[in-house]
C-alpha atoms as an extended CHARMM CRD file, in Angstrom:
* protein
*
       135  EXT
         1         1  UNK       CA             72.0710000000      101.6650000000      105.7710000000  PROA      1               0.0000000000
         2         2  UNK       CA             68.7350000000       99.9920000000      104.8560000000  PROA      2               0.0000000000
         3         3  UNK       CA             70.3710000000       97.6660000000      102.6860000000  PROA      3               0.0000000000
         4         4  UNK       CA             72.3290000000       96.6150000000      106.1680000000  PROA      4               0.0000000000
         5         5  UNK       CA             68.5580000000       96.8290000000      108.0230000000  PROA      5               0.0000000000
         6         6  UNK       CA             67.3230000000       94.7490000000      105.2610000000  PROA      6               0.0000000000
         7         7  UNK       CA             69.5250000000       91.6190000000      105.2210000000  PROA      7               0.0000000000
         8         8  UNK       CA             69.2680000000       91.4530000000      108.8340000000  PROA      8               0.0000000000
         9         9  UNK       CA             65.2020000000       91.3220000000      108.8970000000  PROA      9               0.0000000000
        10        10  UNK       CA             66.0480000000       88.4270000000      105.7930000000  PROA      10              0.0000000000
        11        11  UNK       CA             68.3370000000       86.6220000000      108.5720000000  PROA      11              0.0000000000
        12        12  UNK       CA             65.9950000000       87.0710000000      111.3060000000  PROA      12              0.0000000000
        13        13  UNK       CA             62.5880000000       85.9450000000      108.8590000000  PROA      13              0.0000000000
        14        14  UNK       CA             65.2700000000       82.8100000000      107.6680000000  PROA      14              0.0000000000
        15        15  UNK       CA             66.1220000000       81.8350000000      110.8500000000  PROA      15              0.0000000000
        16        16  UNK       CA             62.6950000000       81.8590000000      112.5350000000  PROA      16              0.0000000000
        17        17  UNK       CA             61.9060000000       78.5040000000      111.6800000000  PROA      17              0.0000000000
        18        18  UNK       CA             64.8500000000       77.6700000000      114.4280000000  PROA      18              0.0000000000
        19        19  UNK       CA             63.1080000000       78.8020000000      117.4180000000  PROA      19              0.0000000000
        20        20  UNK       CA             61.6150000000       76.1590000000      119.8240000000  PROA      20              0.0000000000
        21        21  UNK       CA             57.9170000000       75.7480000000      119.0810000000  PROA      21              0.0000000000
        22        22  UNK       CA             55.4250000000       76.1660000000      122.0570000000  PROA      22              0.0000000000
        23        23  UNK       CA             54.3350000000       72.3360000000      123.1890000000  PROA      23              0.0000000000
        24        24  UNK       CA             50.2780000000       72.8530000000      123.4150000000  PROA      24              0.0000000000
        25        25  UNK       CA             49.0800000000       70.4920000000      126.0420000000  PROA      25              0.0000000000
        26        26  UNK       CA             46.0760000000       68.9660000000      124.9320000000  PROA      26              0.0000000000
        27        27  UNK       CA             43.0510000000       69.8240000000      127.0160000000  PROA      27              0.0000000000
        28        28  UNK       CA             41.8380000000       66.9300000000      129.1630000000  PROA      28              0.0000000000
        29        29  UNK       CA             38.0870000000       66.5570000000      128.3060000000  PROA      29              0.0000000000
        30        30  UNK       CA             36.1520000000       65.1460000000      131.2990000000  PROA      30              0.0000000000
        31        31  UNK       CA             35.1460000000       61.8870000000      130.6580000000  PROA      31              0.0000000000
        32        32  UNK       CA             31.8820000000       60.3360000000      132.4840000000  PROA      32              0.0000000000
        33        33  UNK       CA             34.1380000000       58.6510000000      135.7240000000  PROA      33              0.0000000000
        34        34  UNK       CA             35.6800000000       61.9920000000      136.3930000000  PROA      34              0.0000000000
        35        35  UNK       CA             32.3140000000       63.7270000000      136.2210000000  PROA      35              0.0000000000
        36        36  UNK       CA             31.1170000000       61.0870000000      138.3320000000  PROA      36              0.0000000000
        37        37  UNK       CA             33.3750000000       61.3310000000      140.9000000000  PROA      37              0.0000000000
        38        38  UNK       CA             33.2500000000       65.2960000000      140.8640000000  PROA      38              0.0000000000
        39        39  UNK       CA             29.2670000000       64.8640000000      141.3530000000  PROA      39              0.0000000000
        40        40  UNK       CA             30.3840000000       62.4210000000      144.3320000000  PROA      40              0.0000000000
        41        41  UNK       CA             32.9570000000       64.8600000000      145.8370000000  PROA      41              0.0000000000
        42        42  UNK       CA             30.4370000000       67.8260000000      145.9100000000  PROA      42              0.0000000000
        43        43  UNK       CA             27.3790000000       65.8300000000      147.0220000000  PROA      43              0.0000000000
        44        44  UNK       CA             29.9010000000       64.3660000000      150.0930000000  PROA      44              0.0000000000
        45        45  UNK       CA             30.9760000000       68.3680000000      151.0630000000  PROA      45              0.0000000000
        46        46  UNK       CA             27.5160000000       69.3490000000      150.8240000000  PROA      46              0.0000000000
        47        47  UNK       CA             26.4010000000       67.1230000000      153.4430000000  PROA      47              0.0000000000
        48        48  UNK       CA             29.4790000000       67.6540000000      155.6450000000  PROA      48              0.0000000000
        49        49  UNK       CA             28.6540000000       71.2760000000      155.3340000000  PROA      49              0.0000000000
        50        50  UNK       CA             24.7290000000       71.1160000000      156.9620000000  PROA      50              0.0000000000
        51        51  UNK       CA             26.5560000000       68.7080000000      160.2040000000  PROA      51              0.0000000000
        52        52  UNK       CA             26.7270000000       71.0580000000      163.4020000000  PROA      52              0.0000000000
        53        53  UNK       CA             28.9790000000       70.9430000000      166.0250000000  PROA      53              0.0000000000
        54        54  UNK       CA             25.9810000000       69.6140000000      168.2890000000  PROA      54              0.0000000000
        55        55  UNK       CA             25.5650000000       66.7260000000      166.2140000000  PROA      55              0.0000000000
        56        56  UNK       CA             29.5420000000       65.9120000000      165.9700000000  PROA      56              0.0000000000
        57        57  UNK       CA             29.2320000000       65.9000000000      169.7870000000  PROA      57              0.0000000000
        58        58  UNK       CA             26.3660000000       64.0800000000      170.2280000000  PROA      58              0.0000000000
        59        59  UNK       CA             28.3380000000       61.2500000000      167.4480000000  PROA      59              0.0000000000
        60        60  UNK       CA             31.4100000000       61.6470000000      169.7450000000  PROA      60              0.0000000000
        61        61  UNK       CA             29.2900000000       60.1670000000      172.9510000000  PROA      61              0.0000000000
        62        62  UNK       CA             27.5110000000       57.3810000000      170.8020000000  PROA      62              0.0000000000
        63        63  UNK       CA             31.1460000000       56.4010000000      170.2050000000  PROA      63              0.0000000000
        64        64  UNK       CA             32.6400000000       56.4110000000      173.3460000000  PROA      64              0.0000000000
        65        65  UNK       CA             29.4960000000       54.4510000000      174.7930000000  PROA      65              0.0000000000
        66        66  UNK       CA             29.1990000000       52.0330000000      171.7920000000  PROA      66              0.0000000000
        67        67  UNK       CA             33.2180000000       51.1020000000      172.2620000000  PROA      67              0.0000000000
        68        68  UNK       CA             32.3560000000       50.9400000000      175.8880000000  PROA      68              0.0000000000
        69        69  UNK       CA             29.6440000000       48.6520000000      175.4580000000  PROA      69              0.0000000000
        70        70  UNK       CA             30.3670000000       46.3090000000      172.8110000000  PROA      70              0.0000000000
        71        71  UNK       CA             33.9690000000       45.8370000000      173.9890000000  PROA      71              0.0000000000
        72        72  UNK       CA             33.9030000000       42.1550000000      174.6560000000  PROA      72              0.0000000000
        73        73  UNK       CA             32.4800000000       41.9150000000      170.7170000000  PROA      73              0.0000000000
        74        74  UNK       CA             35.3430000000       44.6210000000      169.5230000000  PROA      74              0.0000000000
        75        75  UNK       CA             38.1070000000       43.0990000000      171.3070000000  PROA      75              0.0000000000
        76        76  UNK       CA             41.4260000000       45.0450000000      171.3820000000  PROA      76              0.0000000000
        77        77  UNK       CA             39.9110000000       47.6980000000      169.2820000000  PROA      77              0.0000000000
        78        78  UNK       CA             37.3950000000       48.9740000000      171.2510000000  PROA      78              0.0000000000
        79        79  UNK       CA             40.2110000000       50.9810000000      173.0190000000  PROA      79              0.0000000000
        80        80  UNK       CA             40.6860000000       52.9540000000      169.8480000000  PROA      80              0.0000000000
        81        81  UNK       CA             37.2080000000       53.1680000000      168.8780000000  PROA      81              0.0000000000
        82        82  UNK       CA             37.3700000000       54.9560000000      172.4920000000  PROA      82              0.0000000000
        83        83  UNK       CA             40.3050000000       57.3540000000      171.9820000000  PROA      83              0.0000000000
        84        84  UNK       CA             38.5330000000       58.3630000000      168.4440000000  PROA      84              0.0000000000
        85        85  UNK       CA             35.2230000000       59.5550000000      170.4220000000  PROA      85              0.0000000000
        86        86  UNK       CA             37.0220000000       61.1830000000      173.1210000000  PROA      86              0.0000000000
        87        87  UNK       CA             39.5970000000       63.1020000000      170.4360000000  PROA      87              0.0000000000
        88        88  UNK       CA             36.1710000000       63.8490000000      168.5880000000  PROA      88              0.0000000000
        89        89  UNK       CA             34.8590000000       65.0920000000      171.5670000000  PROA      89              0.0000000000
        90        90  UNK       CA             37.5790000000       67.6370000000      172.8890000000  PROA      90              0.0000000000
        91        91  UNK       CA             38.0720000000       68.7340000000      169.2110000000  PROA      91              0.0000000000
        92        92  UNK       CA             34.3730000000       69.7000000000      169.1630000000  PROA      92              0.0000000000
        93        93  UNK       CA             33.9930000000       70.6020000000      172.6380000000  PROA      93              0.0000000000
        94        94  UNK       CA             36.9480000000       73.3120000000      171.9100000000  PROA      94              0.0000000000
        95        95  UNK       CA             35.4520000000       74.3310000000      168.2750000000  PROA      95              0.0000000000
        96        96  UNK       CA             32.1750000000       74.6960000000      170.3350000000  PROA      96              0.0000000000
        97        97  UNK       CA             34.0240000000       78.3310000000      171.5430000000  PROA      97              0.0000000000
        98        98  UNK       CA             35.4960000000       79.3210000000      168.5470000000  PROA      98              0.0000000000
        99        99  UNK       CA             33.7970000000       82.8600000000      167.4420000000  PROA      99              0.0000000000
       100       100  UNK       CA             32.0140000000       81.9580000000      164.1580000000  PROA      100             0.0000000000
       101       101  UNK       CA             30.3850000000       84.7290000000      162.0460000000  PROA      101             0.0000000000
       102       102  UNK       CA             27.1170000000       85.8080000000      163.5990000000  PROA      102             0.0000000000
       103       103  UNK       CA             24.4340000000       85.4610000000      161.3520000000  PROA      103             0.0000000000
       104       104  UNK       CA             22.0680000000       88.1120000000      162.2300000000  PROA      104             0.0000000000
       105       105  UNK       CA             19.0900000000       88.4740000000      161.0870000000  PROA      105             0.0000000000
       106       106  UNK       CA             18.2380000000       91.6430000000      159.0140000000  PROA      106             0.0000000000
       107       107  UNK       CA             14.8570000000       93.0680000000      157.7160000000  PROA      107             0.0000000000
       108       108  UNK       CA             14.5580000000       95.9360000000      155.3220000000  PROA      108             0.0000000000
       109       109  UNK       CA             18.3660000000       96.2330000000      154.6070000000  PROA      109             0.0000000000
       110       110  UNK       CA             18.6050000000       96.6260000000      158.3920000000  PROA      110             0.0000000000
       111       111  UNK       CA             19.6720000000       94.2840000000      161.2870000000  PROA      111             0.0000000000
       112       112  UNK       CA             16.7870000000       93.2170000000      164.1320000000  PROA      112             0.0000000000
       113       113  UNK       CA             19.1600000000       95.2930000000      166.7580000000  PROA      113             0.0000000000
       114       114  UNK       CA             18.0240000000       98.6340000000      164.9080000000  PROA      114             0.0000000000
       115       115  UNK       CA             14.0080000000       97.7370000000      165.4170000000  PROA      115             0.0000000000
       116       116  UNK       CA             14.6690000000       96.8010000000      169.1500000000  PROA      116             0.0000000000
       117       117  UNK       CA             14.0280000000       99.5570000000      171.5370000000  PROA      117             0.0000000000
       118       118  UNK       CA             16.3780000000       99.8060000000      174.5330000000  PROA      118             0.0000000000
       119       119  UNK       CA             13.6210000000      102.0850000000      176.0670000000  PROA      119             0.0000000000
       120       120  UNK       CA              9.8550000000      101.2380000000      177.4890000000  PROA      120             0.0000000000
       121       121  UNK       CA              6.9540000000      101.4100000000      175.3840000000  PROA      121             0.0000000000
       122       122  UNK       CA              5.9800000000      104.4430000000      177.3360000000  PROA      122             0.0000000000
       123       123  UNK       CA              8.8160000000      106.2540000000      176.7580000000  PROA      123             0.0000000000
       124       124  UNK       CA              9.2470000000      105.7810000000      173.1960000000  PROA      124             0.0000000000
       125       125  UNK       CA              5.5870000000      107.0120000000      172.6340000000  PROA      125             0.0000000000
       126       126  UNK       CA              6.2730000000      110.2970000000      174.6940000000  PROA      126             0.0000000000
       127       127  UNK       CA              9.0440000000      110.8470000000      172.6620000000  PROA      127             0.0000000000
       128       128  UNK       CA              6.6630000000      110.1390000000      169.4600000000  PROA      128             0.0000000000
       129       129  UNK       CA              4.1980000000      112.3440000000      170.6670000000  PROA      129             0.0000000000
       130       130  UNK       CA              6.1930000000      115.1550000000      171.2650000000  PROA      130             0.0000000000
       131       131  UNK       CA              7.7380000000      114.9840000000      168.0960000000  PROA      131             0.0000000000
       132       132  UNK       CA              4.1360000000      115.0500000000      166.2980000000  PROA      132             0.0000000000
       133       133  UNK       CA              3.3910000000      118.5000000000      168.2490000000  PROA      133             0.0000000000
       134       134  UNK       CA              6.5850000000      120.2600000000      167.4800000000  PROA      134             0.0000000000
       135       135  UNK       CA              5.5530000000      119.8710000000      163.5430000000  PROA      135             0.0000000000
């Protein structure tokens, strides 16, 4: 029995040469144009990022009245110069009413709603003071 166990691990040590070897793909360093352009990319998303949809509508009108204006100097393309501000300006108008996260303002781990008081001043120290004399 292990002389049968041991002329099969032989075969199986023999034969291992056989198998496929595992292609390693070489790693791609970055060379300076691909950093480059990554610096590019990020710098471009960055500013796209800080652009509110106030300003894109305010762009959409300058557009629309530029094209409207200069149409004689654009020719037939001040029609689609046109069309681009008013599709600008329904896309933000619409985006205008999306519900975006509310950034609310906190202070001491807490938001600003749990400092306002729903209640006068006056009632809010009566409650104060009455608390002080039960102690």
């Amino acid at each position: 029995m292990p002389d049968r166990i041991e002329r099969e691990i032989d075969e199986i040590l023999k034969n291992i040469d056989d198998f496929p070897a595992r292609r390693q793909t070489p790693r791609r360093i970055p060379g300076r144009f691909s950093r480059r352009v990554s610096a590019l990319q990020r710098s471009i998303a960055t500013r796209l990022v800080r652009i509110s949809v106030g300003q894109l509508l305010v762009a959409s009108l300058g557009v629309m009245l530029f094209s409207w204006l200069f149409k004689a100097a654009l020719g037939k393309h001040w029609i689609y110069a046109l069309a681009f501000g008013l599709i600008l300006f329904f896309t933000t108008f619409v985006l205008s009413f999306r519900n975006g996260t509310s950034h609310q303002a906190y202070y001491r781990d807490r938001p600003r709603s749990y400092y306002r008081a729903d209640q006068p001043l006056s009632t809010r120290l009566r409650t104060w003071w009455n608390q002080k004399r039960r102690r």
